[in-house]
Backbone bond lengths (Angstrom), bond angles and torsions (degrees), N, CA, C in turn:
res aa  C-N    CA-C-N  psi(-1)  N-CA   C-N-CA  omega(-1)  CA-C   N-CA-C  phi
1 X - - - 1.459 - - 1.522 108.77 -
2 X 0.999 122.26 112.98 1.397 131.48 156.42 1.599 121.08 -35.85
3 X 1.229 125.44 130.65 1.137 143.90 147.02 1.340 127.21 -9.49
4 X 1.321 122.61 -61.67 1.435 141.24 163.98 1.423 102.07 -42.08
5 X 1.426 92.32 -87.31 1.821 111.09 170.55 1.329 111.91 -28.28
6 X 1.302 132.75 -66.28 1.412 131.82 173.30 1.495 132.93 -38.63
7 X 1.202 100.21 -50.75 1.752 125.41 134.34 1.513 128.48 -5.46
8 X 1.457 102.79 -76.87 1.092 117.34 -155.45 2.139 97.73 -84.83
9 X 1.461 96.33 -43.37 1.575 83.02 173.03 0.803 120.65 -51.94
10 X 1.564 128.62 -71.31 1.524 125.91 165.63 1.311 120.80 -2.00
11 X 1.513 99.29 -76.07 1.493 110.08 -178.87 2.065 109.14 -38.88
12 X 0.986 93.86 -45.21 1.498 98.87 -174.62 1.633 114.48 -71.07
13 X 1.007 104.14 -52.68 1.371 113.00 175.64 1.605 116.76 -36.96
14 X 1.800 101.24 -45.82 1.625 118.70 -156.50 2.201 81.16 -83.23
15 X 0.792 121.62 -11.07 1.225 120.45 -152.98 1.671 99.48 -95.86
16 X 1.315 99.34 -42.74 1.719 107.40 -171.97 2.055 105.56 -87.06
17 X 1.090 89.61 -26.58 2.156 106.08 149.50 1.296 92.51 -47.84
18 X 1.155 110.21 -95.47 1.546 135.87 -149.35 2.117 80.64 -36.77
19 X 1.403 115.44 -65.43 1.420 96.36 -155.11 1.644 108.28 -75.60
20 X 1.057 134.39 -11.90 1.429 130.02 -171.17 1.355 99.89 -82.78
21 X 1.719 132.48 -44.80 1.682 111.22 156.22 1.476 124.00 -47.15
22 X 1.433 116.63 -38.81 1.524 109.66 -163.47 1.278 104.03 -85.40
23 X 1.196 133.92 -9.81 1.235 126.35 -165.34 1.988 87.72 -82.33
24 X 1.189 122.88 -65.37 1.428 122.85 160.30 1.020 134.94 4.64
25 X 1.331 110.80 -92.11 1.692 128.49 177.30 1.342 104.68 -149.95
26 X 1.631 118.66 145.71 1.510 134.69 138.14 1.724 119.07 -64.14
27 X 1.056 107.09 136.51 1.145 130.56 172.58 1.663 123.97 -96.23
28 X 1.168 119.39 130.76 1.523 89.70 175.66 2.022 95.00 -105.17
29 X 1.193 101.29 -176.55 1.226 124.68 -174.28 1.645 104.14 -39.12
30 X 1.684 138.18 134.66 1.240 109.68 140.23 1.638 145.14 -63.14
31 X 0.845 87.65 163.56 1.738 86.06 -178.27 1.695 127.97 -82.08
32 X 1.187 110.03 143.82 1.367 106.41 -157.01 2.152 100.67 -60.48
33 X 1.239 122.11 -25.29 1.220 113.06 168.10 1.246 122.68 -108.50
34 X 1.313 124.33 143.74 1.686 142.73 175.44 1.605 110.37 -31.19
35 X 1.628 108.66 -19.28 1.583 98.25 -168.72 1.198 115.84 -88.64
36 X 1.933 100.39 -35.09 1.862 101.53 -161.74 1.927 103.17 -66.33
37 X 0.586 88.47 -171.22 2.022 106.81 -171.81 1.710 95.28 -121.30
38 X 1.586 103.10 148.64 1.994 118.34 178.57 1.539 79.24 -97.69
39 X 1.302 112.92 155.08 1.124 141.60 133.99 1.067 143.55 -67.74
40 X 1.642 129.45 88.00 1.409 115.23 -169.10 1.594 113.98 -102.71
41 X 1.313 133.35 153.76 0.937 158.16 -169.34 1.570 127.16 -111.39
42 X 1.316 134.18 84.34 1.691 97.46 157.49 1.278 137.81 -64.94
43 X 1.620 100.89 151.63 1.931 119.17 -152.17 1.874 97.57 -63.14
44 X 1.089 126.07 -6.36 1.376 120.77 177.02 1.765 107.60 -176.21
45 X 1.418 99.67 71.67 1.311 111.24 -176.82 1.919 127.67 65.00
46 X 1.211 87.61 156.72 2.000 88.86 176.71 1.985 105.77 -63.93
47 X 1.092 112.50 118.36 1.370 115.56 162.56 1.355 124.16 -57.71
48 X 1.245 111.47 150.83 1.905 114.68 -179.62 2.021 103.21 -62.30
49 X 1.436 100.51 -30.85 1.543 96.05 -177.27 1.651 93.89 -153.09
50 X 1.359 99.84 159.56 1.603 108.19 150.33 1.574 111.84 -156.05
51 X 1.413 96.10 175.98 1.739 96.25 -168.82 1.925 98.72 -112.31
52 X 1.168 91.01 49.81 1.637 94.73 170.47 1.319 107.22 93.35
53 X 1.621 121.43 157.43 1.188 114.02 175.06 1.851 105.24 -158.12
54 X 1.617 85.01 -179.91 1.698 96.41 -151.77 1.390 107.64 -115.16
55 X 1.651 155.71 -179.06 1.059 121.11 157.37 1.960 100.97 174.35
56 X 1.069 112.83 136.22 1.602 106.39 -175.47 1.462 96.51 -114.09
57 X 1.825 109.66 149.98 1.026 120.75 149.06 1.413 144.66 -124.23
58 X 1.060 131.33 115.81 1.995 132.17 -155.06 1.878 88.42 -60.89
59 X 1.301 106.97 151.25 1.721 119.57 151.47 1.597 116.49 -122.68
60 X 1.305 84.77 158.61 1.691 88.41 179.37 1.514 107.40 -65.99
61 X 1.758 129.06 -177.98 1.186 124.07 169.31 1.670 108.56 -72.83
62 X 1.515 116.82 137.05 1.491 100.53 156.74 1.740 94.57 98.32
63 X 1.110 111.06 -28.91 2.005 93.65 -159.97 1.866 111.08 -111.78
64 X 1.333 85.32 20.19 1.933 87.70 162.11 1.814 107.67 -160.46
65 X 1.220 92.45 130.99 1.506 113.24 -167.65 1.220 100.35 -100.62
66 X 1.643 113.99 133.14 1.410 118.03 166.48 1.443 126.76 -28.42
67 X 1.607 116.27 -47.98 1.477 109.53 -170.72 1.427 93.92 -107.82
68 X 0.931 132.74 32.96 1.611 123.81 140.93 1.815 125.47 -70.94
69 X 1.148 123.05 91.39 1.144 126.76 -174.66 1.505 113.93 -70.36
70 X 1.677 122.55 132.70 1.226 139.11 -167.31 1.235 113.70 -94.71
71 X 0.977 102.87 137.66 2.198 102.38 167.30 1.537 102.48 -136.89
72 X 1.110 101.19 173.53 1.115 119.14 -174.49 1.810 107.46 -144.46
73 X 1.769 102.44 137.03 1.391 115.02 -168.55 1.773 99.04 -126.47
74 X 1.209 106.76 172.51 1.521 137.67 158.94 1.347 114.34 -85.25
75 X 1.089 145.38 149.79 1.616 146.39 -154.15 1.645 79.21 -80.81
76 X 0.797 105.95 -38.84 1.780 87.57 -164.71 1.588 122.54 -89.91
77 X 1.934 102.60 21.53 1.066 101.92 -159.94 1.852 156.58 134.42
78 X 1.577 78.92 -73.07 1.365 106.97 167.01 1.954 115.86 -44.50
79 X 1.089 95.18 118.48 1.504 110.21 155.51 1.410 129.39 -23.79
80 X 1.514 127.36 94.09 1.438 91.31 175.85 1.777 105.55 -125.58
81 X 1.435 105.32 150.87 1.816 103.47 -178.91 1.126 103.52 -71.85
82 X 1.494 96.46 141.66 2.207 88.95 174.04 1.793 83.32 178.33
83 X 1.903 94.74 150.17 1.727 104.09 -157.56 1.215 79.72 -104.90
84 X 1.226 119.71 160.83 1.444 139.71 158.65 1.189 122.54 -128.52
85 X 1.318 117.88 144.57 1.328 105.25 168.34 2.385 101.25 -156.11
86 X 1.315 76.80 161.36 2.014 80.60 170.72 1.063 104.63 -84.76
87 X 1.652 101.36 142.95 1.855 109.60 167.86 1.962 85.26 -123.74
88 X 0.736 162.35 -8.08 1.490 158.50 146.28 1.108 141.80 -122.47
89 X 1.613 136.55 109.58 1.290 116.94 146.00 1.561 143.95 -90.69
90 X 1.542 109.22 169.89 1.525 115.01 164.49 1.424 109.02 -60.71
91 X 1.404 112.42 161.45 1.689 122.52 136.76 0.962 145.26 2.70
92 X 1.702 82.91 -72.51 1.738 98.70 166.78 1.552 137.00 -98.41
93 X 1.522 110.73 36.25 0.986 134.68 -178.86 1.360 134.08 68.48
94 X 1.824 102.80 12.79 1.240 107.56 -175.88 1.661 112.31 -94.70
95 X 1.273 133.76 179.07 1.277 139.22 -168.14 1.534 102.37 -75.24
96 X 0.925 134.49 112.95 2.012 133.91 145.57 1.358 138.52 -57.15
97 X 1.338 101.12 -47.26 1.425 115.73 156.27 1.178 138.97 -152.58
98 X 1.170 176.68 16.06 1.594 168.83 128.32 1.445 120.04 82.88
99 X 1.180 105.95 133.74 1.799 106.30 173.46 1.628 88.60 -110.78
100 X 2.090 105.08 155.83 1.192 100.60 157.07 1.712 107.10 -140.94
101 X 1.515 107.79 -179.63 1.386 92.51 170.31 1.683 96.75 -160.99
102 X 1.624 100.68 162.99 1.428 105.08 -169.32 1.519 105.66 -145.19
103 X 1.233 116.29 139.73 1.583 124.70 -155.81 1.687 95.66 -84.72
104 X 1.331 117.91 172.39 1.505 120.16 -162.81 1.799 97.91 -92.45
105 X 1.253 104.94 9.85 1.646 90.18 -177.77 1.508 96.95 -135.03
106 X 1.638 109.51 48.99 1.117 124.03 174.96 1.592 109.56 -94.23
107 X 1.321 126.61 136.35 1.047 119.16 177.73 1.938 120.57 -70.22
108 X 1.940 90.52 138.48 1.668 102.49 -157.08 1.411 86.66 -88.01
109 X 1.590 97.67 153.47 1.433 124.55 177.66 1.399 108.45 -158.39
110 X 1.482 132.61 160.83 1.114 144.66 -158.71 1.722 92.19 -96.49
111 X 1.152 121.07 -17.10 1.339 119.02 -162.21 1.212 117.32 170.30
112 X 1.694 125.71 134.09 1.515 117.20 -153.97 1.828 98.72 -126.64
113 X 0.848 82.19 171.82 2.136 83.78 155.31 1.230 114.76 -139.68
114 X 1.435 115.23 153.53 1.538 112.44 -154.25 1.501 78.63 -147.80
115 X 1.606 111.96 120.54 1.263 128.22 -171.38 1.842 108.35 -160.20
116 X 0.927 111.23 -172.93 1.914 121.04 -169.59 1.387 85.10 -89.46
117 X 1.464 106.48 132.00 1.570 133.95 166.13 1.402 123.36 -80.77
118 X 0.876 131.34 103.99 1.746 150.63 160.05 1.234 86.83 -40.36
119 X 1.402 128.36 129.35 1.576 108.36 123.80 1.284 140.01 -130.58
120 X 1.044 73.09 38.01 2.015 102.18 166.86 1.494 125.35 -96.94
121 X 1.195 90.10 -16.99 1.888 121.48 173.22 1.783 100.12 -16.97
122 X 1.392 77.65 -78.56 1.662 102.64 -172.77 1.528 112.71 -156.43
123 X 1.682 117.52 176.59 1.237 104.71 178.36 1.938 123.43 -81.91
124 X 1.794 107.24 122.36 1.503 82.90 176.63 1.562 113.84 -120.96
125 X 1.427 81.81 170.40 1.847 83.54 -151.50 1.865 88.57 -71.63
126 X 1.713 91.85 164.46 1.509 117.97 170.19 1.982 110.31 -24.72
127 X 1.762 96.78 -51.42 1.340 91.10 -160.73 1.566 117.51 -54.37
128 X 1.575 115.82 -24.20 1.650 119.76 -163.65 1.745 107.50 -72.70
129 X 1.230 114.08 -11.72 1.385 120.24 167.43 1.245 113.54 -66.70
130 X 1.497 115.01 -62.99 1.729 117.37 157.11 1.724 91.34 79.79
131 X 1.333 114.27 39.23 1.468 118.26 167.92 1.401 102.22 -73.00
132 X 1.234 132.81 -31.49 1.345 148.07 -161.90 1.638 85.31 -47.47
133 X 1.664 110.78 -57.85 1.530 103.10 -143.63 1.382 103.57 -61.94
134 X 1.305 116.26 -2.02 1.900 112.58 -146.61 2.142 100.90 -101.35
135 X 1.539 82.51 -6.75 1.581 89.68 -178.56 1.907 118.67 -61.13
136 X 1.390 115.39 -5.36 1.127 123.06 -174.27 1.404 104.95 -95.71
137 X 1.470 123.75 -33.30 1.561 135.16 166.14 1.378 112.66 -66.04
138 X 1.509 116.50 -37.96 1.538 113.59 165.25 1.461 105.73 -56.22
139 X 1.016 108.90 -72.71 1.640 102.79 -170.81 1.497 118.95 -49.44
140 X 1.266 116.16 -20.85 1.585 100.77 -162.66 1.675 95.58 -93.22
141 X 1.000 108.44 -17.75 1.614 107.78 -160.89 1.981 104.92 -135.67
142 X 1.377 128.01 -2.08 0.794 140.90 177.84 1.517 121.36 20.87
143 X 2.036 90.83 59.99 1.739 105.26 -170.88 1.849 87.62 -65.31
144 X 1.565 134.79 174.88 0.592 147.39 151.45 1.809 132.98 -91.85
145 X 1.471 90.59 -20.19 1.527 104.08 174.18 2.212 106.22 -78.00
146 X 1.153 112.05 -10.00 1.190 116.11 160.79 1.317 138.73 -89.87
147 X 1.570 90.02 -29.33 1.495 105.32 168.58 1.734 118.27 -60.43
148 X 1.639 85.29 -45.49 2.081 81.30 -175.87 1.544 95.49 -61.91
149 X 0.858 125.68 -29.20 1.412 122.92 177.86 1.655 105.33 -34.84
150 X 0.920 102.34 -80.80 1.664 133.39 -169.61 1.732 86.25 -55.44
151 X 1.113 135.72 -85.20 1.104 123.70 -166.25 2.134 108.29 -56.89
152 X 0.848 103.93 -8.15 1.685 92.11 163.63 1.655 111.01 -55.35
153 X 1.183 107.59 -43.97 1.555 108.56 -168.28 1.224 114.37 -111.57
154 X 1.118 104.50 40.50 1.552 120.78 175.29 1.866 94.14 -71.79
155 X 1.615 105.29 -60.44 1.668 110.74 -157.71 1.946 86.41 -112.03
156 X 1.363 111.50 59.38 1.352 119.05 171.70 1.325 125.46 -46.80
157 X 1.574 90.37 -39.15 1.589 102.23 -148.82 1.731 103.21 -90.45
158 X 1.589 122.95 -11.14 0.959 127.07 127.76 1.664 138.67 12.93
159 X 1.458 96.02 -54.39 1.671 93.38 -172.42 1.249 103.38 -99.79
160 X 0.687 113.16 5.55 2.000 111.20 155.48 1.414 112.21 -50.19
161 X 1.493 101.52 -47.25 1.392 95.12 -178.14 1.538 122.87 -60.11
162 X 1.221 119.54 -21.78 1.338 129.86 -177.32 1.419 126.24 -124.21
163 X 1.355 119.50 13.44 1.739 137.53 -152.87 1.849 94.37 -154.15
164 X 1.105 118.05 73.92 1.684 101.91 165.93 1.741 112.52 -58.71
165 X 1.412 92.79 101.30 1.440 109.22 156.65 1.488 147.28 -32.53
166 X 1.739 97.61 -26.55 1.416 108.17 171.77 1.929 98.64 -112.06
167 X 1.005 125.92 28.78 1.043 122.67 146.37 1.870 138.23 -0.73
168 X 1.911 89.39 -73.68 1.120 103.35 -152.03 1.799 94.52 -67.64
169 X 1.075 112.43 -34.91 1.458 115.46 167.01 1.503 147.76 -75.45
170 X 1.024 130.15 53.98 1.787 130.96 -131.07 1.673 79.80 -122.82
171 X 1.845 84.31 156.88 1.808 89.25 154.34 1.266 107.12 -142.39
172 X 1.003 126.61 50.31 1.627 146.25 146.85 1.894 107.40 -98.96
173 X 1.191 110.58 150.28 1.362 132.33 -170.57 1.409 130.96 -66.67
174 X 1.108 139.60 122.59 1.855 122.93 178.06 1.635 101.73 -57.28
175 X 1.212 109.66 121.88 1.485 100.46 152.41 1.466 114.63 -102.19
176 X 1.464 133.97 -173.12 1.324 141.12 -156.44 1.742 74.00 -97.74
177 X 1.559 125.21 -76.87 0.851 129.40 161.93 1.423 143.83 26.34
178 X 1.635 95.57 -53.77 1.619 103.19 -170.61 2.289 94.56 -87.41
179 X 1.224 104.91 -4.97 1.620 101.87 -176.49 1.882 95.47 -65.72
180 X 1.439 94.59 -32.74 1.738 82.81 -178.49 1.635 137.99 -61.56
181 X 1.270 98.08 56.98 1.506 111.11 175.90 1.796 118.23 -11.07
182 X 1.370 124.01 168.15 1.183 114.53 158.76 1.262 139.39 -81.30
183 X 1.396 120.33 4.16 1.345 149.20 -173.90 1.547 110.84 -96.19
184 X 1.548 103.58 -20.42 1.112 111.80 178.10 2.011 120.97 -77.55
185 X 1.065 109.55 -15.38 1.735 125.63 -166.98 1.818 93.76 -106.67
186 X 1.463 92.53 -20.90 1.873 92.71 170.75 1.013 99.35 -72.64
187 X 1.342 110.38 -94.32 1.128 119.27 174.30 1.772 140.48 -2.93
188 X 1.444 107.81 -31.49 1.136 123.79 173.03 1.420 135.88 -104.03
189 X 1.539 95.67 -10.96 1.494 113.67 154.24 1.764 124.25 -93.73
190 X 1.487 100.60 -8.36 1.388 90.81 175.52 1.987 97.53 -101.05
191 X 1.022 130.80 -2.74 1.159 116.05 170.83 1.620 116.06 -74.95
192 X 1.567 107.45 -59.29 1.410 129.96 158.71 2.187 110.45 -23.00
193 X 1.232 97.50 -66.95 1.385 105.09 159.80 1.422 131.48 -44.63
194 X 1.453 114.26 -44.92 1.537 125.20 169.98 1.746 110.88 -54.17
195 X 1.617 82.05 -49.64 1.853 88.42 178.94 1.254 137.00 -88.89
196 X 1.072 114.16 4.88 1.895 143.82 141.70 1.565 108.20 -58.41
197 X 1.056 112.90 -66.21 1.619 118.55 -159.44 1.580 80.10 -81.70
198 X 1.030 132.54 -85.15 1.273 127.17 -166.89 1.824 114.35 -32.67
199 X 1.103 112.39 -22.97 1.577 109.30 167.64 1.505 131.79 -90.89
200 X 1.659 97.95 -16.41 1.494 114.06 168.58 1.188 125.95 -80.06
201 X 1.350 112.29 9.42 1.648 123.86 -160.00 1.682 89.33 -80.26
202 X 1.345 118.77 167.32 1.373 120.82 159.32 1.466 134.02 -65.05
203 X 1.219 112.07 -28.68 1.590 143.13 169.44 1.592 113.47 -118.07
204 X 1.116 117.58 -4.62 1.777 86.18 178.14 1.568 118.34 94.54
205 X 1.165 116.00 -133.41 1.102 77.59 -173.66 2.009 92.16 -128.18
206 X 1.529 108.86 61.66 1.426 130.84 -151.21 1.617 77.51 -150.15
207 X 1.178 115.90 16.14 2.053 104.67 176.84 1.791 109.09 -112.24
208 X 1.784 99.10 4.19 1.702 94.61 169.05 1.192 101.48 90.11
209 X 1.662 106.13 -159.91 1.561 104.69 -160.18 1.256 99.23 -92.85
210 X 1.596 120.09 170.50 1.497 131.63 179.62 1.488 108.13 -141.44
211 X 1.545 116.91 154.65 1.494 116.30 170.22 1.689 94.73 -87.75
212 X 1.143 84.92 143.00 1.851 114.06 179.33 1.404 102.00 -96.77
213 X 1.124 117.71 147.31 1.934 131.23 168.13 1.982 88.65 -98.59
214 X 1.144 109.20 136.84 1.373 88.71 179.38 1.579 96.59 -127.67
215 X 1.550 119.16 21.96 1.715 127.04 153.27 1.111 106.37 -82.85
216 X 1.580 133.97 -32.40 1.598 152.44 -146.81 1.462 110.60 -108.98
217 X 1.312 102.68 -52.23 1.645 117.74 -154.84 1.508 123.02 76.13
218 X 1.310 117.30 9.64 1.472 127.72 -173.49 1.437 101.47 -85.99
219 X 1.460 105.85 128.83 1.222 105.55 156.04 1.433 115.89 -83.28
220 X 1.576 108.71 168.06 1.780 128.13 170.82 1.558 108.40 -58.10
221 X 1.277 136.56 99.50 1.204 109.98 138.77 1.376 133.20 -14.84
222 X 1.437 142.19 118.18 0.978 134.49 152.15 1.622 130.90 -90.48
223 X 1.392 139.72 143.29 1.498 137.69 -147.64 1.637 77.86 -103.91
224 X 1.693 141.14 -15.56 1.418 143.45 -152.24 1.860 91.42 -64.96
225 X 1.396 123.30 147.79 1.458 123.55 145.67 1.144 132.40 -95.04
226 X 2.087 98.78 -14.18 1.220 103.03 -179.15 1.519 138.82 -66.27
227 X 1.213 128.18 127.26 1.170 117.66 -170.02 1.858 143.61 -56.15
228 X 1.258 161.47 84.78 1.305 128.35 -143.55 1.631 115.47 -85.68
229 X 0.939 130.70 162.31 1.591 114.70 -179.19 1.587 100.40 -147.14
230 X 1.729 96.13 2.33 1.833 89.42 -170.30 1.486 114.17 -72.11
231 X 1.191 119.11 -24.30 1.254 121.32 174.85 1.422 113.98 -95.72
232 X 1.188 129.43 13.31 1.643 122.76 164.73 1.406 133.32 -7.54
233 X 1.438 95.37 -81.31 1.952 105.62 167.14 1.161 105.24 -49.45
234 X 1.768 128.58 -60.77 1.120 107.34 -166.89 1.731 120.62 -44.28
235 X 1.414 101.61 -60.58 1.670 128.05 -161.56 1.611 97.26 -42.19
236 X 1.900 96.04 -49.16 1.989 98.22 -178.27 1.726 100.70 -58.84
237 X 0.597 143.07 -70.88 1.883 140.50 -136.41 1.678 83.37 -90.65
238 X 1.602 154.91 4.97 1.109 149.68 161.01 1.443 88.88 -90.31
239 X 0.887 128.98 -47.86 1.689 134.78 -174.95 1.698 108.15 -36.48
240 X 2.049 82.25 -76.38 1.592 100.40 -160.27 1.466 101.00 -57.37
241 X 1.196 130.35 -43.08 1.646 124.13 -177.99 0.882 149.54 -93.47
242 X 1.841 99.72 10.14 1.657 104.89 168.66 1.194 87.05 -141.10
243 X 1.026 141.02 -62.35 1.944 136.63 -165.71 1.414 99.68 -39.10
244 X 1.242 117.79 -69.45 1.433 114.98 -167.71 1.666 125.95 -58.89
245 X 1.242 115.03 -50.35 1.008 123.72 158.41 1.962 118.34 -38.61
246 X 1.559 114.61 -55.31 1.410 104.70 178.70 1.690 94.05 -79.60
247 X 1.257 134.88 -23.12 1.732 102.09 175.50 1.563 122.53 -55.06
248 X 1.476 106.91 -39.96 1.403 107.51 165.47 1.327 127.92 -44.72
249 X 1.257 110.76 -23.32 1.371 120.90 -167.68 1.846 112.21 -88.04
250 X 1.267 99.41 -39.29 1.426 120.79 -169.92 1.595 106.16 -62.34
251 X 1.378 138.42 -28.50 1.595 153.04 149.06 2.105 110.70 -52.47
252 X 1.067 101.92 -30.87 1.612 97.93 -143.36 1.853 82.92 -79.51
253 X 1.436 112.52 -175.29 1.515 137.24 -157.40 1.971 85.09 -93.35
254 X 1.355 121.23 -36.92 1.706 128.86 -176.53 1.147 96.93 -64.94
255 X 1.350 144.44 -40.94 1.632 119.25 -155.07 1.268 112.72 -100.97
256 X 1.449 129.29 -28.76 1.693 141.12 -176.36 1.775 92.37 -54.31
257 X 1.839 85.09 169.66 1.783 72.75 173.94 1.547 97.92 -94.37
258 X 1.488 105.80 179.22 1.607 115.04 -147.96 1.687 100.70 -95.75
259 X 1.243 112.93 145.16 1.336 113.85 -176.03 1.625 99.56 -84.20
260 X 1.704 105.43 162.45 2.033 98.95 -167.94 1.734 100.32 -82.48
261 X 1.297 121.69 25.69 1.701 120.43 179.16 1.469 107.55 -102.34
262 X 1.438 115.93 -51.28 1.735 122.28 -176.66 1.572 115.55 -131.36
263 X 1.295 124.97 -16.23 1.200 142.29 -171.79 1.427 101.10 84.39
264 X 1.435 118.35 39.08 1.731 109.09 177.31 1.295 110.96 -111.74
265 X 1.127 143.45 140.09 1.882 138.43 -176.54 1.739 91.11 -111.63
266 X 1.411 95.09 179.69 1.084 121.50 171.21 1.636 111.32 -86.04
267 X 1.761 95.03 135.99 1.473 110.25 179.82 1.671 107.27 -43.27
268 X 1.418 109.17 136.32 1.664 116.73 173.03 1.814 109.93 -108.52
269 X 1.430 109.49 111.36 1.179 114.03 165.58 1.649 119.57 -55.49
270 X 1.621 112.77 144.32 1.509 107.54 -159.76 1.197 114.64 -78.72
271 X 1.433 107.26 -43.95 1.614 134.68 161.02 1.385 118.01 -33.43
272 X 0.918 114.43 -55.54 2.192 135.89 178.17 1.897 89.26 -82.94
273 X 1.085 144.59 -37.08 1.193 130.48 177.51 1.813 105.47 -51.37
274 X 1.427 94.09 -81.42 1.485 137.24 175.56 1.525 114.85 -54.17
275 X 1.161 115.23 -33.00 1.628 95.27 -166.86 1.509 127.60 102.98
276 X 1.161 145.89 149.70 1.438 126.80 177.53 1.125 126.84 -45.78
277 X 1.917 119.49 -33.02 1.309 139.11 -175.16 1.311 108.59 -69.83
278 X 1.488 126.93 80.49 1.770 96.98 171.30 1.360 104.79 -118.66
279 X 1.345 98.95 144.67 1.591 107.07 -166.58 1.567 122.13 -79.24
280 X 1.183 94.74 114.30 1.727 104.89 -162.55 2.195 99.20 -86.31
């Protein structure tokens, strides 16, 4: 195929694109930040039916990030399923443009907004995933990156056990509190632990390598006196930019576990944390 020729399909191809979104919906401009929502429109009102639809949207430079996941609502809200995916980026690694699409038993509206999805919002049901629709692409082509899809919601019903479902409706209070996950009291005993063992060392943290518990965060005691120094630079600039920074942290009202009023504890002395030994 010639050059010219090669050319010119393209050209055509990008052209009969160009009209199968516009015929769809208008878009207006995105917004210069990640939060606000586009406005989409159909080109001459919501139809009594359709058999699914297709639709691109341009972004500004800079204001949509690959792993920012999109949804799309009803002015009033409502949920709607719809796939997305990028067909361009910028430079600087941000998104250019987006394709989307929405199945024919999508709920009709005169006009939607299509913005970054919370989904912590509230609880939404199975259907807004809309993996269901993708079960026909499994079969025909039996990608596997769709399949885990599909098998995610095999044992769905699952997160009940750990996701109260009626959530979005409560009449009990947000506390700061409830952000304290359970990962969070791990988490804070295996650092605490690091900096125990790490202070019991003979040298500090000039005693070389150690076996790690990595359920615990404890390091091995070592019985060694010998000193290590081969990693110096490293150990300093691992020091200055994370040790210090979380010791600060380890005192403040954020790191204790959280009292059941605000999620704030009482200040923890470093000394009474740690021990006399703290590793400077």
């Amino acid at each position: 195929m010639s050059g010219a020729h090669r050319r010119t399909v393209i050209k055509g191809a990008a052209v009969a694109a160009a009209a199968t979104s516009v015929s769809w919906a208008r878009s207006r401009p995105a917004a210069a930040t990640s939060g606000a929502r586009t406005e989409l429109r159909w080109l001459e009102g919501a139809p009594d039916a359709h058999a699914g639809a297709t639709w691109g949207v341009p972004w500004a430079r800079g204001t949509r990030h690959p792993e920012q996941p999109l949804g799309l609502t009803t002015v009033d809200g409502t949920d709607v399923p719809v796939r997305t995916w990028p067909t361009a980026y910028r430079p600087d690694g941000s998104v250019k443009r987006t394709a989307h699409a929405i199945a024919p038993d999508a709920p009709k509206a005169d006009r939607y907004l299509l913005g970054t999805r919370h989904y912590a919002d509230s609880a939404k049901q199975v259907r807004i995933s809309a993996t269901a629709n993708r079960r026909f692409f499994h079969y025909l082509t039996g990608d596997e990156r769709t399949g885990d899809l599909l098998r995610e919601l095999a044992d769905v019903e699952r997160t009940f056990l750990a996701v109260d479902p009626q959530r979005k409706v409560r009449t009990d209070g947000y506390l700061p509190g409830d952000r304290h996950a359970p990962k969070a009291e791990q988490a804070r005993a295996k650092l605490v632990n690091s900096l125990r063992t790490i202070a019991a060392q003979p040298h500090g943290f000039f005693t070389g390598t150690g076996l790690l518990d990595a359920d615990t965060g404890k390091f091995a005691v070592t019985s060694s006196t010998a000193v290590n120094v081969s990693h110096h630079r490293e150990g300093f600039l691992h020091r200055q930019r994370h040790l210090l920074p979380l010791r600060r942290l380890l005192p403040s009202h954020g790191f204790p576990a959280p009292s059941p009023a605000h999620g704030k504890g009482d200040p923890l002395d470093l000394h009474q944390l740690l021990g006399d030994r703290i590793p400077t």
